[in-house]
DRENDO-1510 file (C-alpha; in Angstrom, 1 decimal, always signed):
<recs>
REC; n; res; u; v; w
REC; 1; UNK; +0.0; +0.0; +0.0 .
REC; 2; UNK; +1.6; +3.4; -1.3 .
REC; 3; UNK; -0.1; +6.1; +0.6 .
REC; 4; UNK; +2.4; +8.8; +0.0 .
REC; 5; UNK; +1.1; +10.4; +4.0 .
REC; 6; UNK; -2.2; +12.8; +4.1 .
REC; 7; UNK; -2.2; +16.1; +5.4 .
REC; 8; UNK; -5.2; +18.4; +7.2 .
REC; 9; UNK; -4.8; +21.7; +6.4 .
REC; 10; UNK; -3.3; +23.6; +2.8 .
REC; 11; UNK; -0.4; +25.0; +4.3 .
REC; 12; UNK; +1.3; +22.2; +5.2 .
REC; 13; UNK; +1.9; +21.0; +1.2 .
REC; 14; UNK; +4.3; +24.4; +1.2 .
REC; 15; UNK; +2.0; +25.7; -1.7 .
REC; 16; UNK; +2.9; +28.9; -3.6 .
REC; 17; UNK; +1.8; +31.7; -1.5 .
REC; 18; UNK; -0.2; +33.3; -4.4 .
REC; 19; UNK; -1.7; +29.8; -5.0 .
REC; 20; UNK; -2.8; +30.0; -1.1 .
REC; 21; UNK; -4.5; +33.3; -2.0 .
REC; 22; UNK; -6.3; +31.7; -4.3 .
REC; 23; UNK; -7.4; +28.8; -2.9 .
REC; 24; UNK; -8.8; +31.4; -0.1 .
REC; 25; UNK; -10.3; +33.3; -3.0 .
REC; 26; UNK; -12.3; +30.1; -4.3 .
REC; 27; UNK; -13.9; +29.5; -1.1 .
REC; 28; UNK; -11.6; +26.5; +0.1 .
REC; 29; UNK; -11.6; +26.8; +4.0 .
REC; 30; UNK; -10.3; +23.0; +4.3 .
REC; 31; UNK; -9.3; +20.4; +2.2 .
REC; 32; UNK; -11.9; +17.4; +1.1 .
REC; 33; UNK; -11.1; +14.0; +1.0 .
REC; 34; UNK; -10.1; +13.7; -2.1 .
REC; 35; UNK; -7.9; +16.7; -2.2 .
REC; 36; UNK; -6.1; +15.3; +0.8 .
REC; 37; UNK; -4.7; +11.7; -0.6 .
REC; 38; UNK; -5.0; +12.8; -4.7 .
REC; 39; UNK; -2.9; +16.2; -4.3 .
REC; 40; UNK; +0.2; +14.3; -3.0 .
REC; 41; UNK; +0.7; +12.1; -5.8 .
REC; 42; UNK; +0.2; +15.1; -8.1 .
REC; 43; UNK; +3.0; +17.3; -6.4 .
REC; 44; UNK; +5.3; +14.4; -6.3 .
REC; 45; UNK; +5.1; +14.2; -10.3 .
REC; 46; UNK; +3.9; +10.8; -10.2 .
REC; 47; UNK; +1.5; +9.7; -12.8 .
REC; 48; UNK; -2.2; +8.8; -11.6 .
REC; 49; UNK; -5.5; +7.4; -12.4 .
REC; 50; UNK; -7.7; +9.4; -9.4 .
REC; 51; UNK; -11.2; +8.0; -9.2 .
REC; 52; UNK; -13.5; +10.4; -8.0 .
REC; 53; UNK; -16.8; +11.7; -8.8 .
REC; 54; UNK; -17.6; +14.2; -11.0 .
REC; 55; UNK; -17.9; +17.9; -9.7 .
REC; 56; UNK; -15.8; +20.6; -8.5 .
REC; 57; UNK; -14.0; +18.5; -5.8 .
REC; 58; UNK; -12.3; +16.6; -7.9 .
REC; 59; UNK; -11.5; +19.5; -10.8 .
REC; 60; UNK; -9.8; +21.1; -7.9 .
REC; 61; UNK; -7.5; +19.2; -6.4 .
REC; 62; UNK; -6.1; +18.6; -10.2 .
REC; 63; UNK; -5.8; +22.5; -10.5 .
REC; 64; UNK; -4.4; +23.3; -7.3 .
REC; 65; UNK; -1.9; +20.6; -8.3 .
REC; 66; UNK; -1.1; +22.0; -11.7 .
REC; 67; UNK; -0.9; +25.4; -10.5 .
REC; 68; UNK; +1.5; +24.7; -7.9 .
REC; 69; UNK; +3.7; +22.5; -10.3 .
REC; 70; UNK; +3.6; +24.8; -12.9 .
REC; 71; UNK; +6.4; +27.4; -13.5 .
REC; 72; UNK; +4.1; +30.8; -15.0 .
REC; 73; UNK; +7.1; +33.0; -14.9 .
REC; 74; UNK; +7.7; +31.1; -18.6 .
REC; 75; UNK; +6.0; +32.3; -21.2 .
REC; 76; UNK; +4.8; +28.7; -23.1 .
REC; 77; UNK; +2.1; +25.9; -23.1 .
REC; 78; UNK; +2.8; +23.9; -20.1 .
REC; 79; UNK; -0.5; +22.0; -19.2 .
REC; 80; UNK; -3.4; +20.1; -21.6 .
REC; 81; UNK; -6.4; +19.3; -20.1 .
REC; 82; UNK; -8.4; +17.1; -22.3 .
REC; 83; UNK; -12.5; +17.1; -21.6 .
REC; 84; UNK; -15.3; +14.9; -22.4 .
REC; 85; UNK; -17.4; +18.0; -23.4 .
REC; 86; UNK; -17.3; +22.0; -23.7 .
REC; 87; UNK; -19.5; +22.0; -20.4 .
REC; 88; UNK; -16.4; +20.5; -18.6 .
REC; 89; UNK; -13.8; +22.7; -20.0 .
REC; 90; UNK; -16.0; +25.7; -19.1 .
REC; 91; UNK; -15.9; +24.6; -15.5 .
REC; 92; UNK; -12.6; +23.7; -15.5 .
REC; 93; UNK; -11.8; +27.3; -17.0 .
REC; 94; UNK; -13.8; +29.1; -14.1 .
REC; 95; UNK; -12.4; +26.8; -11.3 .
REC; 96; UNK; -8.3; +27.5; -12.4 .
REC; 97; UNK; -9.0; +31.2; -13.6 .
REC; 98; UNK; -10.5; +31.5; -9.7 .
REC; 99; UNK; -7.7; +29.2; -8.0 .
REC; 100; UNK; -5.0; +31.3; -10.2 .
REC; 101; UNK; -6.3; +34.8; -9.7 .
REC; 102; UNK; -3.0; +35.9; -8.2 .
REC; 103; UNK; -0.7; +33.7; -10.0 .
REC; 104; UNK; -0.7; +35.4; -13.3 .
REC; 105; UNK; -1.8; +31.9; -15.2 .
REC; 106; UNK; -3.0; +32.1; -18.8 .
REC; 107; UNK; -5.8; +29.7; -19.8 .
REC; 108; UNK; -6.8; +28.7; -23.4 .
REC; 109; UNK; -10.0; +26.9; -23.8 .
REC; 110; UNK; -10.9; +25.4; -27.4 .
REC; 111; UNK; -14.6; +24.0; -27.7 .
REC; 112; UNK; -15.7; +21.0; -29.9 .
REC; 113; UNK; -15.9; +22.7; -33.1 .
REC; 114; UNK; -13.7; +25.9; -33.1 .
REC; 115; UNK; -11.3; +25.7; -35.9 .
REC; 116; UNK; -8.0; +25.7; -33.9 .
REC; 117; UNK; -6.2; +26.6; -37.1 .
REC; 118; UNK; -7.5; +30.4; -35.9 .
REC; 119; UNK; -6.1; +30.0; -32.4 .
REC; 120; UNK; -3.0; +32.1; -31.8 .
REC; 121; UNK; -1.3; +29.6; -29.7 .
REC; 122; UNK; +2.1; +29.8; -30.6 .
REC; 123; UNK; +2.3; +33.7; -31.1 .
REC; 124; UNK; +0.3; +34.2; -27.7 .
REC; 125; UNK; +0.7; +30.6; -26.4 .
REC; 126; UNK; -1.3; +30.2; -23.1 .
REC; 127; UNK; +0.0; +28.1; -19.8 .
REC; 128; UNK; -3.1; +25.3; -19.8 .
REC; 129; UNK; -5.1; +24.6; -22.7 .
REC; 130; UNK; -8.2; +22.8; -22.6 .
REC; 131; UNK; -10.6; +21.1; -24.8 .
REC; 132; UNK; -11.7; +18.3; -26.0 .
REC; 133; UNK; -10.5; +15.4; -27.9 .
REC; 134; UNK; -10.7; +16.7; -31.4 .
REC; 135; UNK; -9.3; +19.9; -31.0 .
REC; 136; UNK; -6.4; +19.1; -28.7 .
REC; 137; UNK; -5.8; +16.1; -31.6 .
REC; 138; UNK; -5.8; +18.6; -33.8 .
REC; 139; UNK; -3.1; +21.1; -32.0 .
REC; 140; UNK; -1.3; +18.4; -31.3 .
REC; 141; UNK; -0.5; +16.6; -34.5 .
REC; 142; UNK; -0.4; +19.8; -36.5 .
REC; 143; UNK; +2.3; +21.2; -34.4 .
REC; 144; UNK; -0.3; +24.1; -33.9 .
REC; 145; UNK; +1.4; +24.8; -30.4 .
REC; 146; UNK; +5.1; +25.0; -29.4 .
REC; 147; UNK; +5.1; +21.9; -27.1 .
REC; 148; UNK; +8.8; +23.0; -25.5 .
REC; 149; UNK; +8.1; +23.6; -22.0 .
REC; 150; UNK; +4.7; +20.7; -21.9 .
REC; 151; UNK; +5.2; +18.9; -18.7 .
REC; 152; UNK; +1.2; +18.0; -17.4 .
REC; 153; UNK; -1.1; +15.9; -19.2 .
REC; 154; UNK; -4.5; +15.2; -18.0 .
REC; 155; UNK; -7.7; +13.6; -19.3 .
REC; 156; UNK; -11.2; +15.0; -17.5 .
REC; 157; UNK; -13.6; +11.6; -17.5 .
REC; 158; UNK; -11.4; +9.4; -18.9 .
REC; 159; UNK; -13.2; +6.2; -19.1 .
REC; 160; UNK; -16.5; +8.3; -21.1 .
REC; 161; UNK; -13.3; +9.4; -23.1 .
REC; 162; UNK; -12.2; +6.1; -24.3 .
REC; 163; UNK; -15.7; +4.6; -24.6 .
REC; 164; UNK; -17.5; +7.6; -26.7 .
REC; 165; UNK; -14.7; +7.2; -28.8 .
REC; 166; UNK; -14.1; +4.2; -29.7 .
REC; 167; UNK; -13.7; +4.1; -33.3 .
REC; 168; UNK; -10.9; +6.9; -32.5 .
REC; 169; UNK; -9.0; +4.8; -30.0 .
REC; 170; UNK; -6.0; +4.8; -32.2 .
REC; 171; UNK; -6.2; +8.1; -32.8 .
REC; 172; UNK; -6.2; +8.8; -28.5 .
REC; 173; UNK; -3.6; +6.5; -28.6 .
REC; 174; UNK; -1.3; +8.3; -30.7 .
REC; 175; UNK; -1.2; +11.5; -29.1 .
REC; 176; UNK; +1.5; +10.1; -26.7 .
REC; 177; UNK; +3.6; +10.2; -29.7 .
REC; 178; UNK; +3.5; +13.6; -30.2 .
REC; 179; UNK; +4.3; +14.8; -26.5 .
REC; 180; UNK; +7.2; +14.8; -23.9 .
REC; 181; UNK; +8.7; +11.5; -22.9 .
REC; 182; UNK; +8.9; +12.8; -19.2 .
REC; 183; UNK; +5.0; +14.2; -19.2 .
REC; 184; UNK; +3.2; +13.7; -15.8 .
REC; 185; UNK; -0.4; +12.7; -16.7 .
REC; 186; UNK; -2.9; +12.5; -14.7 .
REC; 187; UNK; -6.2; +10.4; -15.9 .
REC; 188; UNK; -10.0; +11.7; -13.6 .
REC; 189; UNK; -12.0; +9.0; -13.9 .
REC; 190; UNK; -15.8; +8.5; -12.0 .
REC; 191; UNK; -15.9; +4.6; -12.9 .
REC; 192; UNK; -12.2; +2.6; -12.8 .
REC; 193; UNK; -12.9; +0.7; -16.3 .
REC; 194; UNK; -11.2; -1.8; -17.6 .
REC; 195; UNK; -10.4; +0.3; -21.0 .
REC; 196; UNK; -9.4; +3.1; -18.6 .
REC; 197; UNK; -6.5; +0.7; -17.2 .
REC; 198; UNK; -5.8; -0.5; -20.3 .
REC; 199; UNK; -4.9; +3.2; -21.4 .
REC; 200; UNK; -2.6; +3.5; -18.1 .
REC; 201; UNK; -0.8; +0.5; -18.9 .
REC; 202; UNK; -0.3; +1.7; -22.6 .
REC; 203; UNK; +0.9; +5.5; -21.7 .
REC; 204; UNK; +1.6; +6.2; -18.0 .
REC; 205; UNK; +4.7; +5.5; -16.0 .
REC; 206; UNK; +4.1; +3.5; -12.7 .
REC; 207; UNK; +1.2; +5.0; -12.6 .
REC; 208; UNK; -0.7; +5.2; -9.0 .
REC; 209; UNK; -4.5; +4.3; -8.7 .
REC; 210; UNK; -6.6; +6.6; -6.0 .
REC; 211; UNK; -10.2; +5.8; -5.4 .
REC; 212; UNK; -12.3; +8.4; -3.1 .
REC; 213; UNK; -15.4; +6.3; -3.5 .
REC; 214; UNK; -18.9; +7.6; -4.8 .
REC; 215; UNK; -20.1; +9.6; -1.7 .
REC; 216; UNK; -18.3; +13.2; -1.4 .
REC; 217; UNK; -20.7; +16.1; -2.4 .
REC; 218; UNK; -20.6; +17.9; -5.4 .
REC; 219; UNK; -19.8; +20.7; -3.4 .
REC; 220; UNK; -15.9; +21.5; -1.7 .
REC; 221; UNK; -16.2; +20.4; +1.7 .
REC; 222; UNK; -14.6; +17.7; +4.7 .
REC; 223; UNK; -16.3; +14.0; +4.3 .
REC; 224; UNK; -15.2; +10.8; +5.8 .
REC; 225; UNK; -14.8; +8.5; +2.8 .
REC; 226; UNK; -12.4; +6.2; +2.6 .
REC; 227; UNK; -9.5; +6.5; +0.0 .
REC; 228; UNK; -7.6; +3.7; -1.4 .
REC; 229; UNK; -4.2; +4.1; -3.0 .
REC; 230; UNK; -2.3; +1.2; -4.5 .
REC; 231; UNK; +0.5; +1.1; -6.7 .
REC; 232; UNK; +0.2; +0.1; -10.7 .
REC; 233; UNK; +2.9; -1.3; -12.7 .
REC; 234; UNK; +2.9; -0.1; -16.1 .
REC; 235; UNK; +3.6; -2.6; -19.3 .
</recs>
């Protein structure tokens, strides 16, 4: 059992004192559940399948964790977030624009059918980009983005990911090709699927699996589920 230690209150991870600010400024008094056994693994640049449901809890404690790991004082495209729909890469613009209010972070978000070809990401290249598969694909492959300084890679729902598209598994397979041998990614599942493994096994590195169960709110808040971490050996 790899449990990498807890912790009870923000300030003990030794955060960025603007990201503290911000995590005030959101409304976090004290971390949930899941933020306190899924953030460690994120800070420690492992990779991660972290099983939580869906909601602000869980978007979170990914952005507090690419924030902090995150170097904005470089001008270049450092995270990819990769959603299941525009709805979730609205959200997930709101909750790190409001986590990063003091920290100066520039945020991209491309919906389903922008033509990215328009996008000015390598003149005016943000810090996180997110949006869904197509479009990231698209950036991606096209070398629309200067991938230099990419070192976070994470996929929002994976498992509705792999199974609504299917007939494109190749195609999420691929991007792997395309990025940074040393990427962390981080996978944000609601169901552990057997397909969502199976994409571990293919593209992550000792990948951790963290499970906060199915009962914390959809609101931030304390809750006394249990968490599970054990360790995954990649193929």
């Amino acid at each position: 059992m790899d449990t990498l230690g807890s912790f009870q209150h923000f300030d003990e991870l030794n955060l960025k004192p603007e990201l503290l600010q911000g995590i005030a400024h959101y409304g976090l008094r004290n971390p949930a559940r899941i933020h306190q056994v899924g953030l460690i693994p994120i800070l420690k640049n492992r990779d991660a399948l972290l099983q939580a449901p869906q909601g602000p809890p869980r978007m979170s404690c990914l952005s507090i964790g690419m924030l902090q790991r995150l170097d904005f004082t470089i001008e270049g495209l450092q995270g990819l977030i990769v959603v299941n729909n525009d709805e979730a890469g609205e959200e997930f613009l709101r909750i790190l624009g409001s986590l990063g209010t003091f920290m100066n972070v520039k945020l991209h978000l491309c919906k389903d059918n922008d033509d990215v070809s328009l996008h000015p990401l390598k003149n005016n290249p943000p810090h996180i980009l997110i949006g869904t598969v197509r479009p990231i694909f698209q950036i991606i492959t096209q070398n629309l983005a200067d991938n230099t300084y990419l070192r976070f890679f994470c996929t929002d729902d994976g498992e509705r990911v792999v199974e609504e598209h299917v007939m494109e598994q190749a195609l999420i397979d691929s991007y792997w090709n395309f990025l940074p041998a040393e990427i962390q990614i981080v996978n944000l599942l609601t169901t552990m699927t057997v397909d969502a493994i199976g994409m571990a096994s293919r593209t992550m590195k000792l990948p951790m699996t963290i499970s906060a169960g199915d009962q914390e709110d959809d609101d931030d808040s304390d809750d006394d589920d249990q968490v599970v971490l054990t360790g995954r050996r990649s193929a």
